[in-house]
Structure formats: structure tokens, C-alpha cells
C-alpha positions as CSV (number, residue, x, y, z in Angstrom):
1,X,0.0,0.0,0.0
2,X,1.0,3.4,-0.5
3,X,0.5,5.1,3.2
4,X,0.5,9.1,3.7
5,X,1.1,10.2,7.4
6,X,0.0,13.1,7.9
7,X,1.1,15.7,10.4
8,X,1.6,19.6,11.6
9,X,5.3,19.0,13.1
10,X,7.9,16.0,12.2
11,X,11.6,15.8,12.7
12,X,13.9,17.3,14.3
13,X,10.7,17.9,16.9
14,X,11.0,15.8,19.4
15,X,7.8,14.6,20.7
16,X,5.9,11.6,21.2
17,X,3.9,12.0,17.8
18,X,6.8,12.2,15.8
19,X,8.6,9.3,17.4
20,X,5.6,7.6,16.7
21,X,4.9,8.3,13.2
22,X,9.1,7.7,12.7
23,X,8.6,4.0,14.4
24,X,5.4,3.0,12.3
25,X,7.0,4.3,9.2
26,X,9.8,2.1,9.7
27,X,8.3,-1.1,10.6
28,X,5.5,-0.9,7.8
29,X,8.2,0.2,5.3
30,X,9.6,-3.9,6.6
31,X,6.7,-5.2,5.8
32,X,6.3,-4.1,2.5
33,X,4.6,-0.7,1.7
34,X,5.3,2.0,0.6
35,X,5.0,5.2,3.5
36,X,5.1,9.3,3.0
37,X,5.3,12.0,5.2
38,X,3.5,15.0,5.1
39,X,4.7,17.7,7.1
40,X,5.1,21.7,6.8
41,X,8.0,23.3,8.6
42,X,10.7,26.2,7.7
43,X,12.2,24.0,5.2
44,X,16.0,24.1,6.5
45,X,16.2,20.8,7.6
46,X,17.8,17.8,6.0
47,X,16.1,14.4,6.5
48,X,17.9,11.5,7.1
49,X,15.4,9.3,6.0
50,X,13.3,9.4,2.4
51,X,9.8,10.1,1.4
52,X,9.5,13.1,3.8
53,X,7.6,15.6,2.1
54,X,7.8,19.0,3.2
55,X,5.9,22.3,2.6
56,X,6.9,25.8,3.6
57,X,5.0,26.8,6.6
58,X,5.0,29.7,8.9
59,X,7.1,28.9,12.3
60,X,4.7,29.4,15.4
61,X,6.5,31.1,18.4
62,X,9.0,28.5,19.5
63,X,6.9,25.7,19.5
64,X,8.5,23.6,16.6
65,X,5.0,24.1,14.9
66,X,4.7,25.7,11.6
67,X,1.4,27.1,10.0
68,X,0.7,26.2,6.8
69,X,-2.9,26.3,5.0
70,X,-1.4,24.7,1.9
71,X,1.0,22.1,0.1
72,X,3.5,22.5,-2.5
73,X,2.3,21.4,-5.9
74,X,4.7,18.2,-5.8
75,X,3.2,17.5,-2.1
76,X,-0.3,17.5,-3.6
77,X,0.4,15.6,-6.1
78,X,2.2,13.0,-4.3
79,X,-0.6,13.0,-1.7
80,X,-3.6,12.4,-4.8
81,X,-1.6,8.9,-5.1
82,X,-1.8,7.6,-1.1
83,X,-4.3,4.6,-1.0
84,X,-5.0,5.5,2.6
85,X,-3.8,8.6,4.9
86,X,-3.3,8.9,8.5
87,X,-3.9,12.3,10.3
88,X,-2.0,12.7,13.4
89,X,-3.5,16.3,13.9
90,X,-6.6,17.4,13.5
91,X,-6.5,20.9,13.0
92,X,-4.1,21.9,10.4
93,X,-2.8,18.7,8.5
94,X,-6.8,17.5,9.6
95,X,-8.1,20.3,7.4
96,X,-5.7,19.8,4.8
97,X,-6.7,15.8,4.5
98,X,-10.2,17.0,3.9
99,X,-9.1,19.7,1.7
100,X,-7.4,17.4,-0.8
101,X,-7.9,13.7,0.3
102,X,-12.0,13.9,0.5
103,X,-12.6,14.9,-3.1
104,X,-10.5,12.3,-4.2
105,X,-11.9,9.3,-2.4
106,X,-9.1,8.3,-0.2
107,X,-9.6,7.2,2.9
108,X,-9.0,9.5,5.8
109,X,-7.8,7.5,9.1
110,X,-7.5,10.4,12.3
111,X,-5.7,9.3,15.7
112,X,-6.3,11.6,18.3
113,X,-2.3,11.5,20.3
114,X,-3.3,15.0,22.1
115,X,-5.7,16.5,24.7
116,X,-5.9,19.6,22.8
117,X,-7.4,21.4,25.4
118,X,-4.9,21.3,28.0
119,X,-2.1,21.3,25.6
120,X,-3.1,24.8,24.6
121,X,-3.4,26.1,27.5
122,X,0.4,24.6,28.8
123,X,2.0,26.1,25.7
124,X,-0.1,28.1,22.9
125,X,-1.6,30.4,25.2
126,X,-1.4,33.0,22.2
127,X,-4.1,30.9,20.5
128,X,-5.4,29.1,23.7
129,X,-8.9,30.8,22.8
130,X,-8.7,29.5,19.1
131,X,-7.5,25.4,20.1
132,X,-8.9,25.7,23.3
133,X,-11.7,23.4,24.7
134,X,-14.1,25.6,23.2
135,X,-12.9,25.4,20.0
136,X,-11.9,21.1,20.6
137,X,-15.5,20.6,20.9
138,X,-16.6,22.8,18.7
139,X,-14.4,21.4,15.5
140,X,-13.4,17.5,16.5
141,X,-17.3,16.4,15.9
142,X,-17.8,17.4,12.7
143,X,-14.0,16.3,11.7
144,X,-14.2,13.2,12.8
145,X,-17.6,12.7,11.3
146,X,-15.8,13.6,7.9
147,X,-12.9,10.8,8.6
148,X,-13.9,6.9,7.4
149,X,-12.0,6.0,10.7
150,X,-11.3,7.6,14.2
151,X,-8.9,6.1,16.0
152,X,-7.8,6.7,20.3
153,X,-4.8,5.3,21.4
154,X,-6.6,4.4,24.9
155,X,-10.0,3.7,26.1
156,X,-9.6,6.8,28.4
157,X,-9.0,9.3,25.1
158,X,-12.2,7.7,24.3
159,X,-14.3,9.1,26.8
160,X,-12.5,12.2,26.7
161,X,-13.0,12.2,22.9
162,X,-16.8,11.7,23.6
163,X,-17.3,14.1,26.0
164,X,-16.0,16.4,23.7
165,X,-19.1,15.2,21.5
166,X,-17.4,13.1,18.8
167,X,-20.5,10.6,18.4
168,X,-18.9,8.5,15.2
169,X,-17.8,5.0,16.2
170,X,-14.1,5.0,17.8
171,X,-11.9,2.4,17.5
172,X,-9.2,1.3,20.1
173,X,-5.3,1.1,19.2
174,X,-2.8,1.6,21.3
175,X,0.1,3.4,19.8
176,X,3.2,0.6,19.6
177,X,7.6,1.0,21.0
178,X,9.9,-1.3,19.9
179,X,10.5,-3.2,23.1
180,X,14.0,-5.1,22.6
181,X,16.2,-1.6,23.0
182,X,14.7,-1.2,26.6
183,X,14.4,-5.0,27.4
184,X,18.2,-5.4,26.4
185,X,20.0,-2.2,26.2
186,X,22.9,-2.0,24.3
187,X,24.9,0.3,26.8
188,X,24.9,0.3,30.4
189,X,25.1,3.6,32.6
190,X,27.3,3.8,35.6
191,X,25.0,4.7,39.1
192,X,28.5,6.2,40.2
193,X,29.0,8.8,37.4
194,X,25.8,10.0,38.6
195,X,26.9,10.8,41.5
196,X,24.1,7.5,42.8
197,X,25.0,4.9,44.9
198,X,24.1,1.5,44.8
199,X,22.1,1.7,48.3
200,X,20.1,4.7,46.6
201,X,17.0,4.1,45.1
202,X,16.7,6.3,42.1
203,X,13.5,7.0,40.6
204,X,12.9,8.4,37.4
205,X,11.1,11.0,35.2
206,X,11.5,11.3,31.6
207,X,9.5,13.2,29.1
208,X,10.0,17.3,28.4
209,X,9.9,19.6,31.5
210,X,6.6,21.6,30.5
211,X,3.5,22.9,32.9
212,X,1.2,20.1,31.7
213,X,3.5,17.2,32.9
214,X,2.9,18.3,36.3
215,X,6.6,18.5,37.7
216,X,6.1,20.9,40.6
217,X,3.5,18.5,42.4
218,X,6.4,15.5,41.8
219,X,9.0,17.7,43.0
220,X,7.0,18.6,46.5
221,X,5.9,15.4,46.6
222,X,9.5,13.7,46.4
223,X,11.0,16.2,49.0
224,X,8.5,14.7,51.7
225,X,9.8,11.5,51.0
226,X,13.3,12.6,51.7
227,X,12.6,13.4,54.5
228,X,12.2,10.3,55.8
229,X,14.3,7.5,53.8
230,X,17.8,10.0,52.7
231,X,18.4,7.2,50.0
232,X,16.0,8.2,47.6
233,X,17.4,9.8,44.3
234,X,15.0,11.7,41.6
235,X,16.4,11.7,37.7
236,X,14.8,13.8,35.4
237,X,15.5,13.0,31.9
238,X,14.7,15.9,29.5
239,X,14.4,19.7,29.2
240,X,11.7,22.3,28.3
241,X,10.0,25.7,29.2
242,X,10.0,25.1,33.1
243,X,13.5,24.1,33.3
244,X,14.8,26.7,35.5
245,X,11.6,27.0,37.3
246,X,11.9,23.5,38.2
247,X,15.4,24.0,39.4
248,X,14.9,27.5,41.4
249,X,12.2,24.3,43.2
250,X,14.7,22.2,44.5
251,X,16.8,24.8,45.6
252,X,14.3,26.5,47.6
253,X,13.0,22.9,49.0
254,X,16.3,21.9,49.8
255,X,16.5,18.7,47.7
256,X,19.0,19.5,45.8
257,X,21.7,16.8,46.9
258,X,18.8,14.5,46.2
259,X,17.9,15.5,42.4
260,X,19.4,15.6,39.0
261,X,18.6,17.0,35.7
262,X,20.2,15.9,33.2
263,X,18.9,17.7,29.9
264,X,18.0,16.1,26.5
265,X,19.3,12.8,25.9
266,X,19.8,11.0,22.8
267,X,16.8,8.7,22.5
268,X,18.9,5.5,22.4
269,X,20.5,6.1,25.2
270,X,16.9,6.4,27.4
271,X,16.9,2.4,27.7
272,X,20.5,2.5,29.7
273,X,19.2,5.0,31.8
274,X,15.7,3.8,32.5
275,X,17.9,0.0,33.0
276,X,19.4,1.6,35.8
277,X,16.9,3.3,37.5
278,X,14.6,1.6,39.9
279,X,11.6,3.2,39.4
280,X,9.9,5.3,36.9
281,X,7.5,8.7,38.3
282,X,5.1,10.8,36.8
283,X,2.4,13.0,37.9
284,X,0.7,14.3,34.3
285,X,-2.8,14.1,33.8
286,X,-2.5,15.1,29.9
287,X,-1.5,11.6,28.3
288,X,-3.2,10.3,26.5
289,X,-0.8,7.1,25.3
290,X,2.6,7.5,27.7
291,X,5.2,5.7,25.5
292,X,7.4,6.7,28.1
293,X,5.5,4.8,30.7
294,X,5.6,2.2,27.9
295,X,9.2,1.8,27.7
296,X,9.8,1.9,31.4
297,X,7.3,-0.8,31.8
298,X,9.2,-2.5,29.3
299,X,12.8,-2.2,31.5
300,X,11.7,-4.0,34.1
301,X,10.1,-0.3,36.3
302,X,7.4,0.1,38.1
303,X,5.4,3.1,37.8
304,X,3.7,5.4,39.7
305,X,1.5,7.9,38.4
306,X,-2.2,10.1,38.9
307,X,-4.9,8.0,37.5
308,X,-6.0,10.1,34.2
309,X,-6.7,8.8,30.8
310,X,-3.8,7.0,29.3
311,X,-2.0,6.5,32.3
312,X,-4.9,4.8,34.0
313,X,-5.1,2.8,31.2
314,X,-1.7,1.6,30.9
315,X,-0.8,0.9,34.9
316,X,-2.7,-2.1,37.2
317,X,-2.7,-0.5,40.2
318,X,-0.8,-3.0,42.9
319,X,0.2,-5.0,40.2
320,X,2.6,-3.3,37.5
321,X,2.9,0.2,39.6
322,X,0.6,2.7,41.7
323,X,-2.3,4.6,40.4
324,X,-3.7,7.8,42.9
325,X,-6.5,9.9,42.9
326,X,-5.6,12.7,40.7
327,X,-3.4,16.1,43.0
328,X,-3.7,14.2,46.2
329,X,-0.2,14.3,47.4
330,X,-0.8,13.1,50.2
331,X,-1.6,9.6,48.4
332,X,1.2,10.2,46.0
333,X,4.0,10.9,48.6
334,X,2.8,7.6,50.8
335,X,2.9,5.5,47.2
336,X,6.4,6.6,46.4
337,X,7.5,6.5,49.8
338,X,6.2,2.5,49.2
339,X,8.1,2.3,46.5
340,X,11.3,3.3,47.9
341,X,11.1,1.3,50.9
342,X,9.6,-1.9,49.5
343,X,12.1,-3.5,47.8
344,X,10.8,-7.1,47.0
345,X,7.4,-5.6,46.0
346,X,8.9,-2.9,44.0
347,X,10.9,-5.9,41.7
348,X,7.9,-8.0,41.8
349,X,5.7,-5.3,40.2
350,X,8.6,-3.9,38.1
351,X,8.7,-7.9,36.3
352,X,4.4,-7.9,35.9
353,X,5.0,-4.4,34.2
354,X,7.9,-5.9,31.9
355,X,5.0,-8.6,30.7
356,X,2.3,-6.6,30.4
357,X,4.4,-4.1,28.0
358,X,4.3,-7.2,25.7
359,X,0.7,-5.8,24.9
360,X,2.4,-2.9,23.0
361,X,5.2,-4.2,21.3
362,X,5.8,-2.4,17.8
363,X,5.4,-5.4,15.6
364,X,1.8,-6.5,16.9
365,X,0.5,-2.6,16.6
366,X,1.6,-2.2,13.1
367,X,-0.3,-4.9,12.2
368,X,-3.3,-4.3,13.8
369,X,-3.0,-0.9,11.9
370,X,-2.0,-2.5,8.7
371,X,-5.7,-4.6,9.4
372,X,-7.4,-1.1,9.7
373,X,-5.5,0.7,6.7
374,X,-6.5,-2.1,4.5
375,X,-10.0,-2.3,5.8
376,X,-10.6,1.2,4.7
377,X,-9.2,0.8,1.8
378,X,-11.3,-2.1,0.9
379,X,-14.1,-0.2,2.1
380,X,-13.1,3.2,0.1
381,X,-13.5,0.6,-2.9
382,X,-16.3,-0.9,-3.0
383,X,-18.6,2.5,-2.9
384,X,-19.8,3.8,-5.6
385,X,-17.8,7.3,-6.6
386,X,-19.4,9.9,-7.3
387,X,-19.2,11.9,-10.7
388,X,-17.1,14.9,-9.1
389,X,-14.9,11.9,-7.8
390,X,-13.9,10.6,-11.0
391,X,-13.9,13.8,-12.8
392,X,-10.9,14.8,-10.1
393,X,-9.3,11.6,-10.4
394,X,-9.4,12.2,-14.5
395,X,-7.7,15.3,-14.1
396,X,-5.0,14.2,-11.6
397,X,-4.2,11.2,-14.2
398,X,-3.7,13.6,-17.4
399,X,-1.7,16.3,-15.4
């Protein structure tokens, strides 16, 4: 099949979505097809890897986000030849997929990664009031009515996704990591050159350092727990807007022996850090799929986390990590402090979480999508097109 992802932001933006849509591409380029991306963004980048197709856009702020209400001519006409296409935003490249995929009767699959509304508000407050939650409910109905197939990586986007008042049928599919990097890393870190020893128990964060991921309330949280057990370590792995509010927090709770930050790290060297950690934290309520979660899960952590969609979805509570009632620290604090203290539980739970990751592994998501891609396809097919169909097919063939 020829496959068209479809997105607002792609490489060198680091985010979830993007390593997502990199990963898929990959593994269903191995099994045979044929996979574009669509993208705008300021056009000085070089990709490393082909069939990324990109179209000027205009950057927004300092988000990594460009605007762009339009493809190139060779993007369009690339994108007239995609058997199926995946949207992986709604708004811009979601528009776009109407714009030129509709007309044309290719089939438009949309996966909501985001909670738009809360996302906004953490970092677009420029234009919180145009993607806000107002604006979510307002567009995502009648989008995803427009879509042949909606898509949420988690039963809990689901509900949130209704209650936004999407009423078209949603189908379940939980977004898929390649597993063997964080089962058997390929480098090992050295507790000691992080200034950890090997009485410590080190728990770690890793994702970007923003206002939705909830960092302040881990940080608070964490510092009562040193108070009581001294040979507790936090890591955080990764960097963003709240940085240096985050550190000005440690100094001024006086946990600074106790934390780290170390910055951006390459992504394949996360598995030898979360390998060497003993626990993975995290106190956002804005997943909506937590590959990072995923990938501890897959080393061998435990996690502990505020029960939300996505991360309630994705952790047993008791049995492959902790789920609490959502900004009671009090709760949070006595979990972590179990999970410091507990030793033979925290392994136990840390091995249930390794074999439940199984349920995610790379290779069994991409076919499952590969089942839904050709479904639609099949599907697409056997309508009846309309006259304005083939008349727009005609002219694409003779241009």
C-alpha cells in the first residue's frame, strides 16, 4: 500500500507523535509498503530518511509548529496517489486531509495523540482561545464525522474524545515501541557517574519539562519522602519551558543533593538510563498514550503515576505500579515512599510491568493498523464514486 502520514510537526521535533509516526513508518516500510510523510516546517532541515515531504509553513512562536494552510504542488500531487492517509493532527494537517484527500476518495484514518485542550493552554496560550476546549468541541465532531475511521490510542481518550461530543464510532489502538532496545539495552550507565549509589533508590522522570506534565507537584511530593528515607534519588531526563523554574524548586525545598537533571538525551541512550533506575514517576494528567511509561514498563520499572486517561489505562494498580486519585499528594507521597522502601514488591511489580508491555510491542501494533489501513481501503473501494470523484481523479491522471 502506498500510506501518507499526515502531520503539523515532524523531525527534528522531538515529541511523542513524531517518534511515533518515525517507528510506524519504519516497521511498515519492513513489511512491505510504501509510506510518505507529510509535514510543513521552515524548510532548512535535511532528512535523514526518504519520502518526507515537506511544505513551507509559517514557524509558530517557539513551539517547533509551523502554519501552513497549503502544500507545495509536488506534495499535492504525491498526496492524490496515497491509497489511505493517517492524520495525526486534526487541526491543520486534519483540514488539509479534507481539503485534498476527500474529493478524491481516499480514505482519511484520524488518531487523536493529544488532549488539545490542556495542551493549549500549557503552551499556545497565544491561540489558547482559538484550540482551546471551546474550540476542541466545537471542530473534532464534525471532523471526525468527515474521517472513514477515528482512532484513540486508549480507552480513556475515548471518553474524553466523547465528552468532547465526537459521536462517530471510535476504534481502540494503542500506539506501539519497539520493546527489545529497553528489554536489552545495548549500553549500560554507571549509578556512580551519577553521582548515585548502589544503596540509593533512584526514581525516574523522563518526558519534556513543560507545565502540563505536572513536575512541581512530583518535586513537592519527592522532598517529603526525603525526609524520611535520605536514600531516595529523583532523575529527570529531558528539558523544556519550566527548566529553571523546576530547578529555582529544588533549591528553595532543599532537595537539591537529592535530584538531577540531566537535559535532552539521545533517544537511544533512554533504555540505559531507564535500566538503571529503579523506578519510573510521573504525575501528568494530559497523556493520552505515555510511551514513556511504555518503555519503562518494558525495563523492568514500576510506575507510579495520577490516575487520568492514558495513564490509567496503561498501569494495574498494585500490580505493575501505583495509580492515585488525581493532586492528592498526600496519596502520591505515601505511594512513592512504598516504593522506595519496599524492595521485594517494587521488583515483583517492576517484572508484571515488563510482561504486560508485551501488549504494546511495535510489531503487533503495526499490524493491527496494517488490518485497519486495508480495511478502509477495501471499504473506500467498493462505494460507488461519485461523478465529481472521477472527474478529479481524470484530471490528476492527465496532469
Amino acid at each position: 500500500m502506498r500510506i501518507g502520514m499526515m502531520a503539523d510537526v515532524y523531525q527534528p521535533h522531538i515529541s511523542g507523535i513524531t517518534n511515533y509516526i518515525s517507528l510506524n513508518k519504519v516497521f511498515l516500510e519492513k513489511r512491505g509498503h510504501e509510506v510518505y510523510v507529510f509535514t510543513s516546517s521552515d524548510m532548512d532541515y535535511t532528512d535523514n530518511e526518504p519520502n518526507i515531504i515537506r511544505s513551507p509553513g509559517l514557524p509558530l512562536l517557539d513551539t517547533g509548529y509551523s502554519i501552513s494552510l497549503s502544500y507545495t504542488s509536488r506534495a499535492k500531487k504525491l498526496l492524490s496517489s496515497m491509497e489511505v492517509v493517517h492524520v495525526h493532527h486534526p487541526f491543520l494537517s486534519g483540514s488539509l486531509a479534507l481539503r485534498y484527500c476527500r474529493p478524491r476518495g481516499i480514505p482519511i484514518i484520524f488518531t487523536n495523540h493529544t488532549r488539545y485542550d490542556l495542551y493549549s493552554q500549557a503552551y499556545l496560550p497565544p491561540v489558547a482561545d482559538i484550540i482551546g476546549a471551546a474550540a476542541v468541541q466545537a471542530y473534532l465532531p464534525a471532523f471526525c464525522r468527515a474521517c472513514d475511521l477515528v482512532i484513540s490510542p486508549s480507552a480513556g481518550m475515548r471518553d474524553v474524545l466523547v465528552g468532547f461530543g465526537v459521536d462517530t464510532p471510535i476504534e481502540i489502538a494503542p500506539n506501539g515501541v519497539d520493546l527489545r532496545p529497553f528489554q536489552n539495552p545495548s549500553t549500560s550507565i554507571d549509578r556512580q557517574e551519577l553521582g548515585f549509589s548502589a544503596e540509593d533508590v533512584v526514581l525516574i522522570y523522563v518526558g519534556r519539562l513543560g507545565p502540563e506534565k505536572n513536575l512541581q507537584f512530583l518535586l513537592r511530593s519527592f522532598a517529603g519522602v526525603v525526609q524520611a528515607y535520605d536514600h531516595a534519588r529523583l532523575l529527570l531526563i529531558g528539558d523544556g519551558p519550566e527548566r529553571e523554574t523546576l530547578q529555582e524548586l529544588v533549591t528553595h525545598i532543599n532537595i537539591c543533593d537529592c535530584v538531577k537533571f540531566t537535559g535532552m538525551m539521545p533517544y537511544e541512550k533512554i533504555p540505559a538510563y531507564l535500566q538503571m533506575a529503579d523506578a519510573f514517576v510521573t504525575a501528568s494528567v494530559s497523556e493520552v498514550h505515555p510511551l514513556t511509561v511504555v518503555e519503562a514498563m518494558a525495563a523492568g520499572l514500576p510506575v507510579l503515576g495520577i490516575r487520568s486517561p492514558g495513564i490509567g489505562d496503561t498501569i494495574r494498580d498494585g500490580e505493575s505500579g501505583y495509580l492515585v486519585a488525581q493532586e492528592d499528594m498526600a496519596s502520591f507521597t505515601a505511594k512513592m515512599v512504598r516504593l522506595v522502601r519496599e524492595d521485594d514488591y517494587r521488583r515483583q511489580m517492576g517484572e508484571t510491568a515488563r510482561l504486560a508491555a508485551a501488549e504494546y510491542d511495535i510489531e503487533r501494533t503495526t499490524v493491527m493498523m496494517e488490518e485497519r489501513y486495508r480495511k478502509m481501503v477495501d471499504l473506500v473501494k467498493s462505494r460507488k464514486r461519485s461523478l465529481r470523484t472521477r472527474f478529479i481523479r481524470w484530471k490528476d491522471a492527465i496532469r
